[in-house]
C-alpha positions in Angstrom: -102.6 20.5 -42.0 -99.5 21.4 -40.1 -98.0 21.0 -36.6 -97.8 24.2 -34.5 -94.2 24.0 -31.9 -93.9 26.4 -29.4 -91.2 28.0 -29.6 -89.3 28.7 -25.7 -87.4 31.7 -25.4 -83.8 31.1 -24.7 -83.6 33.6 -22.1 -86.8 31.6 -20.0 -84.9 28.8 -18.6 -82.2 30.7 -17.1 -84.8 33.2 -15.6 -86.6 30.0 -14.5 -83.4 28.8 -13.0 -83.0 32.2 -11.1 -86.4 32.1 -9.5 -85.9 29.1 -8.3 -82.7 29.6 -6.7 -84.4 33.0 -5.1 -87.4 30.7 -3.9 -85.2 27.9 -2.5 -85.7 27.5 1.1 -82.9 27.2 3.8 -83.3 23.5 5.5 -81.8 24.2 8.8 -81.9 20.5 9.3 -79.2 20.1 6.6 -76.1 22.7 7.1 -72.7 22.0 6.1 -70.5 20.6 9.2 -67.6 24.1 9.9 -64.2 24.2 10.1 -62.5 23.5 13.8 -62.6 26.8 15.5 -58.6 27.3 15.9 -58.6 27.4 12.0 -61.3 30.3 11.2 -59.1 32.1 10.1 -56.7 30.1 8.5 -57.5 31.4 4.8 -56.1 34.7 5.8 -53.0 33.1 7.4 -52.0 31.4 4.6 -51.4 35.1 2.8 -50.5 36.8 5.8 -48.3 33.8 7.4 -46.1 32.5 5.3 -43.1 29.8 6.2 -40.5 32.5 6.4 -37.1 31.7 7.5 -33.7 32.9 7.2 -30.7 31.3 6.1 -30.4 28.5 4.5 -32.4 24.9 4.6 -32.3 21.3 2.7 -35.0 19.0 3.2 -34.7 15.7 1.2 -37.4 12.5 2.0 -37.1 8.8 0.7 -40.5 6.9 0.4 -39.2 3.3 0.7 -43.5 2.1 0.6 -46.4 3.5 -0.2 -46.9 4.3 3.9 -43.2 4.3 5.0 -40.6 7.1 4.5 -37.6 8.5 6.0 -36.3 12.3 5.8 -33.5 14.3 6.5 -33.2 18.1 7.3 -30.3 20.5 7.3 -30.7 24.1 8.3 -27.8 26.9 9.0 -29.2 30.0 9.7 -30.1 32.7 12.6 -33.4 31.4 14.9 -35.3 34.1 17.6 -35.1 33.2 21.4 -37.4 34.4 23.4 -36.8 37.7 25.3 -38.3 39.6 27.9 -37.7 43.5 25.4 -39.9 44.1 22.2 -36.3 44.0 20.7 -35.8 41.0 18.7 -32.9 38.5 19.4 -31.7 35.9 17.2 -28.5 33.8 17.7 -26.7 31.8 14.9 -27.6 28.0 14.4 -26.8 25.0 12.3 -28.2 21.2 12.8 -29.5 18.3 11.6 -32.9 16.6 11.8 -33.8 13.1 10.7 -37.2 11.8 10.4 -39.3 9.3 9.8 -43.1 9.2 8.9 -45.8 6.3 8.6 -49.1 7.5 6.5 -52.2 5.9 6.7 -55.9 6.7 6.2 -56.9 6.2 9.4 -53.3 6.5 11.5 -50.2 9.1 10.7 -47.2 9.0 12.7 -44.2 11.4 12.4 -41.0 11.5 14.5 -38.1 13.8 14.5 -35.1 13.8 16.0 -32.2 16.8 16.4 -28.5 16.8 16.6 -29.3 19.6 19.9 -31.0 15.8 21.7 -34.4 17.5 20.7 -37.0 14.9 20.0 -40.5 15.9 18.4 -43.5 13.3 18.0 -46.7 13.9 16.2 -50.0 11.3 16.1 -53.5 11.7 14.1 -55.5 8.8 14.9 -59.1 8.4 13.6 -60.8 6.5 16.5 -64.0 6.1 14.4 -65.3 8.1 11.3 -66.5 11.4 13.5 -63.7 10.9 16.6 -59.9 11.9 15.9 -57.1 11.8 18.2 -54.2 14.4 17.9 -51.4 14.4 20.0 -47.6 15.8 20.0 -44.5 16.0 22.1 -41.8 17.5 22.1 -39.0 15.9 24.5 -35.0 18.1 25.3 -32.7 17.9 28.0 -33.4 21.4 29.1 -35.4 21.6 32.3 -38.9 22.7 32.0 -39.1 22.6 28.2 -40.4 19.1 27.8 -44.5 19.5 26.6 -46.9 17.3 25.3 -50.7 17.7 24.2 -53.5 15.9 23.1 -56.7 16.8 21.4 -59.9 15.2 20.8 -62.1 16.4 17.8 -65.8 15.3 17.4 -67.3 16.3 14.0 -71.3 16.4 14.4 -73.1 17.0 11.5 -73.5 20.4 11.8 -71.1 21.4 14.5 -67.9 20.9 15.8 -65.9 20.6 19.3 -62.5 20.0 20.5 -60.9 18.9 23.8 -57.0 20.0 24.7 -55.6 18.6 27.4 -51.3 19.8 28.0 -48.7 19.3 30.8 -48.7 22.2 33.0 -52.5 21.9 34.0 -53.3 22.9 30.6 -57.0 22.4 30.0 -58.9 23.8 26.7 -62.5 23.4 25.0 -63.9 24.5 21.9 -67.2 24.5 20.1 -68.5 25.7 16.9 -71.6 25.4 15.3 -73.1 26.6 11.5 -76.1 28.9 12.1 -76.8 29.0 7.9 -74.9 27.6 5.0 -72.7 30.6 5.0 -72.6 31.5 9.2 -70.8 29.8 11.5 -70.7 31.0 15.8 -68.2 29.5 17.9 -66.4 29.7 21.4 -63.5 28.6 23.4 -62.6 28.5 27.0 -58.9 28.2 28.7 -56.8 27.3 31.7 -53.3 27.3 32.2 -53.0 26.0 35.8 -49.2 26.0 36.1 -49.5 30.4 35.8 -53.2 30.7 37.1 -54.9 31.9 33.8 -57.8 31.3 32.3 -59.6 32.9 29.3 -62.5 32.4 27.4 -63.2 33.7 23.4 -66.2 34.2 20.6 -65.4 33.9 17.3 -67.6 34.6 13.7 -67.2 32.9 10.3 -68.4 34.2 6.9 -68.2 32.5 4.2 -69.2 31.9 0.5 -67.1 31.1 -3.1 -65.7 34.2 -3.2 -64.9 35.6 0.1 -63.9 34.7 3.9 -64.9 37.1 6.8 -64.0 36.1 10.1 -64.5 38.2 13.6 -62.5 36.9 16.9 -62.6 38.5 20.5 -61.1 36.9 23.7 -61.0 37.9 27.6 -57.4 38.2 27.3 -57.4 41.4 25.4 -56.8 39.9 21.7 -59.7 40.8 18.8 -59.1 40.0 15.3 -60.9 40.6 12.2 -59.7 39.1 8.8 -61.4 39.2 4.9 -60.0 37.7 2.2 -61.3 37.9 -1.4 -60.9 35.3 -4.2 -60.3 37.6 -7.4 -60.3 34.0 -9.3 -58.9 30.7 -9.0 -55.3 31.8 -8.9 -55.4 34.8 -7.1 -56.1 35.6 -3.5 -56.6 38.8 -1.8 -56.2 39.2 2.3 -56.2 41.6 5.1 -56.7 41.1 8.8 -56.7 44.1 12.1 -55.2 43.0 15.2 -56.0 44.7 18.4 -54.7 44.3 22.0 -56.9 46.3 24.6 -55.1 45.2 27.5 -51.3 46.6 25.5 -52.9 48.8 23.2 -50.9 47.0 20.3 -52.0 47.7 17.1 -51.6 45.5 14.0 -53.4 46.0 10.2 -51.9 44.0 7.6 -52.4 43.2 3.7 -51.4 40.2 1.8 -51.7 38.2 -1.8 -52.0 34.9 -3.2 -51.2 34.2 -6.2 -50.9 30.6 -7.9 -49.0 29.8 -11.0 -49.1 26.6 -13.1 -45.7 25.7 -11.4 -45.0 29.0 -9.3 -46.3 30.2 -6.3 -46.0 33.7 -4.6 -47.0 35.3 -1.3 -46.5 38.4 0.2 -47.5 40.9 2.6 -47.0 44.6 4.0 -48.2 45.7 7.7 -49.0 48.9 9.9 -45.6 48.4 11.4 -43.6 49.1 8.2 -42.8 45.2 7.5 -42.7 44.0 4.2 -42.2 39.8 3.6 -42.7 38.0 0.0 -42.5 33.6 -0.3 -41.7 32.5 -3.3 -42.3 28.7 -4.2 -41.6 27.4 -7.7 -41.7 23.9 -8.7 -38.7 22.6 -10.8 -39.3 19.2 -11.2 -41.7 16.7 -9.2 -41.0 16.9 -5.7 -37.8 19.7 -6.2 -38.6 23.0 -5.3 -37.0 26.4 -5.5 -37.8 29.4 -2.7 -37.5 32.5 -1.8 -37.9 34.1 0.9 -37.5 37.7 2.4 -38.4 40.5 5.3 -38.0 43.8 5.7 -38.7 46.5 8.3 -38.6 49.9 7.3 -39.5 51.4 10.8 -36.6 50.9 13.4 -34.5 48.0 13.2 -33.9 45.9 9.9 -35.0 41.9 10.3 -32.6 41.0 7.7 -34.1 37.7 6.4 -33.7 37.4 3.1 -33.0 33.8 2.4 -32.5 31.3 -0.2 -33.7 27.5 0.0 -32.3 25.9 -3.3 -33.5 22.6 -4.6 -35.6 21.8 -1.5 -37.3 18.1 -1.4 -40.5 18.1 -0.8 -42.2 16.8 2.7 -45.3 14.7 1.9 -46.5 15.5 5.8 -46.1 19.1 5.7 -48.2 21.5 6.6 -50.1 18.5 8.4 
């Protein structure tokens, strides 16, 4: 007598797999909670935005606790002031900046202060586990430049909404809510009492592991479409289309991310003939080394090639 085994083909279980994954039903009663609506896009901005600057800039920060630390900024370089012409103006610069941030998991305060009497104050307070408070301030001794701003953000377990309230009658709601695991629909409304404006926008998300597609319109004349692709881990691909129907302004741009083991590089090239790449190596824990540079090859040059050299990293940044 002898035992019979049946013998499973390897290739069964992954078909078996498959099916299943075909056959699984979508429980509309359990979809992922989306991204705030002012940050749909903000895969694509992270390729096609990068923290240029021009000149030259030292940040150094002291962590005296584990919630407690101090910093101190020094920046010499050309900044843009606003104009009223397309042409850009930029006026030389040089000041100092001490601040001073306070970390904790359910309260972050950061304060900065300028050598120009410019005094900027940023809160995120988490009132309970689905309420947070944001607020910032920025306070000068030039007349009518003084702001502050606060938002509320609910998470829901699907959905999303925000409430802005700003000096200068600002008011400002958003909502966003997932439709599917991959779909998310969202809208926004506006008004800016102090210059009798108002505004309201729709705006799409698409995503899934290996690419972002996001579609916004508004009233006031702005649509923008963006895609980025993940080639891999390490490598990003980007591309947005900005349109004004109200100016006619048209804007198409293309970007990269790529991620090193200690390197990072950015870059991108637009319709208008502007070419930037952001550099970011790591030299040592917390010391950095970037580069940064723009060119325009239509018109006027933006001469910003710059050079930050052993730059110590912010532990708030980009918060």
């Amino acid at each position: 007598m002898g035992s019979h085994v049946e013998v499973i083909p390897p290739t069964t279980v992954p078909k078996e797999i498959e099916k299943n994954k075909k056959d699984e039903k979508i429980n509309y009663l359990d979809l992922p909670c989306p991204i705030p609506y002012e940050e749909i896009h903000r895969e694509a901005l992270m390729s096609l935005k990068p923290d240029l600057f021009e000149g030259m800039r030292f940040d150094f920060t002291k962590g005296l606790n584990q919630r407690f630390s101090l910093s101190h900024s020094v920046f010499m370089g050309p900044v843009e002031v606003p104009s009223q012409s397309s042409e850009t103006i930029k006026i030389p610069t040089a000041n100092y900046e001490f601040g001073a941030n306070f970390l904790d998991p359910k309260l972050m305060l950061f304060g900065r202060i300028m050598t120009d009497g410019r005094l900027n104050a940023r809160i995120k307070c988490d009132l309970t586990d689905n309420l947070t408070l944001k607020s910032n301030a920025q306070l000068t001794s030039e007349p009518h430049m003084s702001h502050g701003m606060v938002n509320f953000d609910y998470k829901g377990k699907d959905y999303r909404t925000q409430l802005q309230l700003g000096n200068g009658a600002l008011f400002g709601a958003s909502y966003i809510q997932s439709v599917t695991p991959h779909l998310s629909l969202g809208s926004e409304v506006f008004w800016a009492g102090q210059h009798r404006k108002s505004g309201i926008g729709f705006g799409a998300r698409y995503n899934t592991d290996k690419m972002v597609a996001t579609g916004q319109v508004a009233s006031t004349g702005m649509v923008a479409l963006s895609y980025v692709q993940k080639v891999s881990e390490k490598v990003s691909l980007a591309s947005d289309f900005m349109y004004n129907y109200m100016s006619r302004d048209v804007t198409a741009s293309f970007g990269y991310d790529y991620i090193l083991r200690q390197c990072r590089l950015r870059g991108k090239v637009d319709s208008n003939g502007c070419t930037a790449a952001f550099l970011e190596e790591r030299l040592n824990m917390g010391l950095n080394f970037i580069l940064s540079a723009e060119k325009c090859l239509i018109g006027w040059l933006l001469p910003s090639d710059a050079l930050r050299l052993f730059e110590m990293e912010d532990p708030v940044a980009g918060i």
